[in-house]
C-alpha positions in Angstrom: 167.3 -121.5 133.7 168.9 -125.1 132.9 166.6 -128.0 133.5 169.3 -129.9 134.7 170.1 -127.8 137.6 170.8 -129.8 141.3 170.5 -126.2 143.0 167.7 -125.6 145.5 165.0 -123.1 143.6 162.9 -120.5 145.9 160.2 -118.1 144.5 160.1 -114.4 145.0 156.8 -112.4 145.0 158.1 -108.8 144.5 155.6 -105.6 146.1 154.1 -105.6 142.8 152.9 -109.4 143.0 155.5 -110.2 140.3 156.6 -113.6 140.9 160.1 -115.0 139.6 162.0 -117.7 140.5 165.2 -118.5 141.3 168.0 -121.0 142.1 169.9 -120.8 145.4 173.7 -120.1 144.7 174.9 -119.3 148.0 173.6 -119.0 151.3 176.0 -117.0 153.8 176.2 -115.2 157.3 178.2 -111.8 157.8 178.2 -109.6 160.9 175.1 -111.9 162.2 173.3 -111.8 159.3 171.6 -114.1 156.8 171.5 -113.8 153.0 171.2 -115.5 150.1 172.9 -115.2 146.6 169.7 -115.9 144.2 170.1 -116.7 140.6 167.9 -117.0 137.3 168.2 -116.1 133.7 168.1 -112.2 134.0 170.5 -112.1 136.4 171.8 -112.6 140.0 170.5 -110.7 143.2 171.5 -110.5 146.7 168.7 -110.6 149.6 168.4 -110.7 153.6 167.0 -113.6 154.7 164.8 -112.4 158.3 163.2 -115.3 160.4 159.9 -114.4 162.0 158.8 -117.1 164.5 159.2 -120.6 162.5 159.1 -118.6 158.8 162.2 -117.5 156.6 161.5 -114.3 154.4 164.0 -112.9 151.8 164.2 -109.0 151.8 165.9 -107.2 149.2 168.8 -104.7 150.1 168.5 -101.3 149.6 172.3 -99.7 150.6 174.5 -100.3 147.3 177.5 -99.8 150.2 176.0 -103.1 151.7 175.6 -105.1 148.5 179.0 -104.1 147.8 180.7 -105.6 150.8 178.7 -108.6 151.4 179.6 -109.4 147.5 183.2 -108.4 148.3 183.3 -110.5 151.1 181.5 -113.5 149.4 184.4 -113.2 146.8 186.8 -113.5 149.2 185.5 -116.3 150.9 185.1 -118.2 147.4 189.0 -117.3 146.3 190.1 -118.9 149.8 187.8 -122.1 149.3 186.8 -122.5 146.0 184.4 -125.3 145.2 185.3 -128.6 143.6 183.9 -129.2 140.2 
């Protein structure tokens, strides 16, 4: 990951207690939902973010259907207002 990155960075414990972190690239609703686009240097993932009382948790998605639309959607949404350099 660069160093001289401005994006927000959250770390992930995964079920096995790995723990990765990551830089925020997008943070979306769809359908009433929360999730966030997470990126580091193996790659970029796609979570749920659930709220339980005051706390935030990011879930990962299971349905490849789901993944699929909420990127297709995020696409969309980028090629309509893409962001200024």
């Amino acid at each position: 990951m660069r160093d001289d990155s401005v994006r927000d960075l959250v770390t992930v414990t995964d079920e096995k207690g790995n723990v990765k972190q990551f830089e925020v690239e997008a943070l979306f609703e769809m359908n009433g939902e929360s999730y966030a686009m997470l990126r580091n240097e193996d790659g970029t993932v796609l979570m749920k973010v659930e709220e339980q009382g005051n706390d935030q948790f990011l879930v990962g998605l299971e349905s490849e259907k789901e993944k699929s639309q909420l990127l297709d959607a995020y696409q969309i949404a980028v090629d309509a207002a893409p962001a200024e350099d």
